[in-house]
RODO-2510 file (C-alpha; in nm, 4 decimals, decimal comma):
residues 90
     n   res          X          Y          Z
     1     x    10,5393     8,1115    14,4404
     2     x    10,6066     7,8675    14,1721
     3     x    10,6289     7,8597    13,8606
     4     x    10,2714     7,9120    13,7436
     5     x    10,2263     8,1987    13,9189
     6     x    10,5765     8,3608    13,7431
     7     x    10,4195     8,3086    13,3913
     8     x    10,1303     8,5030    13,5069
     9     x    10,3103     8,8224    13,5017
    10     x    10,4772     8,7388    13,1678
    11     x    10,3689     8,8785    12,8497
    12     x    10,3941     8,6452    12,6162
    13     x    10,4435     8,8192    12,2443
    14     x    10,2631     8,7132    11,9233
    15     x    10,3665     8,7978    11,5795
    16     x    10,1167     8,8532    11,2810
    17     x    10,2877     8,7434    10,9399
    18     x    10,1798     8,7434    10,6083
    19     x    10,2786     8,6516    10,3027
    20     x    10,3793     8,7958     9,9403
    21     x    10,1694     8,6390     9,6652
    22     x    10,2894     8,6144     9,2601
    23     x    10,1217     8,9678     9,2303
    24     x    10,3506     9,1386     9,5327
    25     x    10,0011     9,1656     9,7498
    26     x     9,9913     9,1210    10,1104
    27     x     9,6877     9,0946    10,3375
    28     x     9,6996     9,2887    10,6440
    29     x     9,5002     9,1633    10,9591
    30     x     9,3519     9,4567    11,0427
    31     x     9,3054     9,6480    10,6697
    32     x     8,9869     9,7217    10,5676
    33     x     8,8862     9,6907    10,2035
    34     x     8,9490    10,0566    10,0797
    35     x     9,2655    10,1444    10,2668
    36     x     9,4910    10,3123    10,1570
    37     x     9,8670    10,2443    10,3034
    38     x    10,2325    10,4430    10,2478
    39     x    10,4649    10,2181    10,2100
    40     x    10,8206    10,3547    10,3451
    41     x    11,1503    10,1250    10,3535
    42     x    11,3257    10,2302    10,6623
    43     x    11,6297    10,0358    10,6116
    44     x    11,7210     9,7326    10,3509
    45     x    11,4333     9,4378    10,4407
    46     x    11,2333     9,6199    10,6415
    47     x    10,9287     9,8337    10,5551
    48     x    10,6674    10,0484    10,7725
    49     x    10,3372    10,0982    10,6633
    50     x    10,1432    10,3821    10,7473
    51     x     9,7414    10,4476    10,6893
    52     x     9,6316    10,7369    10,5270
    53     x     9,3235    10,9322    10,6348
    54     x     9,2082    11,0344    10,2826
    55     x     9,0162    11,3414    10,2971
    56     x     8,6508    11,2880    10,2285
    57     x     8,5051    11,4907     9,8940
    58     x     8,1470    11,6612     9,9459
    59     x     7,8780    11,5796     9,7347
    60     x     7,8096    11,8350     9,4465
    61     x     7,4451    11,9912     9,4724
    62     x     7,2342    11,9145     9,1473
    63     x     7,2271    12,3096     9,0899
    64     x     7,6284    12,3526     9,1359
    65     x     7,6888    12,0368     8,8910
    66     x     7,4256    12,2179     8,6058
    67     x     7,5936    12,5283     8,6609
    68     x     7,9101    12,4456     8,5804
    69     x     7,7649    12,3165     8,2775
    70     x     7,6039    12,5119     8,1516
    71     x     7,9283    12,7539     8,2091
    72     x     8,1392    12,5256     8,0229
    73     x     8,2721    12,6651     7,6659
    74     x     8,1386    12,3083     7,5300
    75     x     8,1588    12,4388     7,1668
    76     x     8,4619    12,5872     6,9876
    77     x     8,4312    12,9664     6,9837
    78     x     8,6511    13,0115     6,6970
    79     x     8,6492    12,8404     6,3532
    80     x     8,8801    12,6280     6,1744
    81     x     9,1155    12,8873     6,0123
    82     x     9,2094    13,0915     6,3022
    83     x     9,3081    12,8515     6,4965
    84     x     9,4868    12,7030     6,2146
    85     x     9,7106    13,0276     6,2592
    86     x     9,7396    12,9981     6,6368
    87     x     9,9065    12,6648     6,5997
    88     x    10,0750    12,6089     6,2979
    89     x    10,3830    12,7757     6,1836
    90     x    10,3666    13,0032     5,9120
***
């Protein structure tokens, strides 16, 4: 066997780098726009980043969002003077 067949069977390791710009961003290879990334430092110079699997919010139905309006105190229930009192020191 020479020596093309021993390179075969080596795996030959690449490194993805990236770089800092003036506004401490970095572009990941494989981020999608969106992402959202923890950022732990595991030691001094060296960082891990982990994704996050937000959790996804359900759309509101038209008749929950117009009930909670209309359930809303959306005027004051008291007048001026008492709450006045409730706040102020006498």
């Amino acid at each position: 066997m020479g020596l093309d067949g021993a390179l075969n069977g080596w795996e030959i390791p690449t490194m993805k780098i990236c770089r800092v710009d003036s506004k401490k961003r970095v572009v990941l290879p494989d981020g999608k726009p969106g992402d959202w990334m923890v950022v732990e430092e595991a030691e001094a110079g060296t960082y891990i980043l982990k994704r996050m699997e937000m959790p996804r919010r359900r759309p509101r139905s038209v008749a929950a969002t117009r009930s909670a309006v209309a359930k809303a105190p959306l005027k004051m229930r008291m007048d001026w003077e008492e709450l006045r009192k409730l706040t102020r020191e006498p």
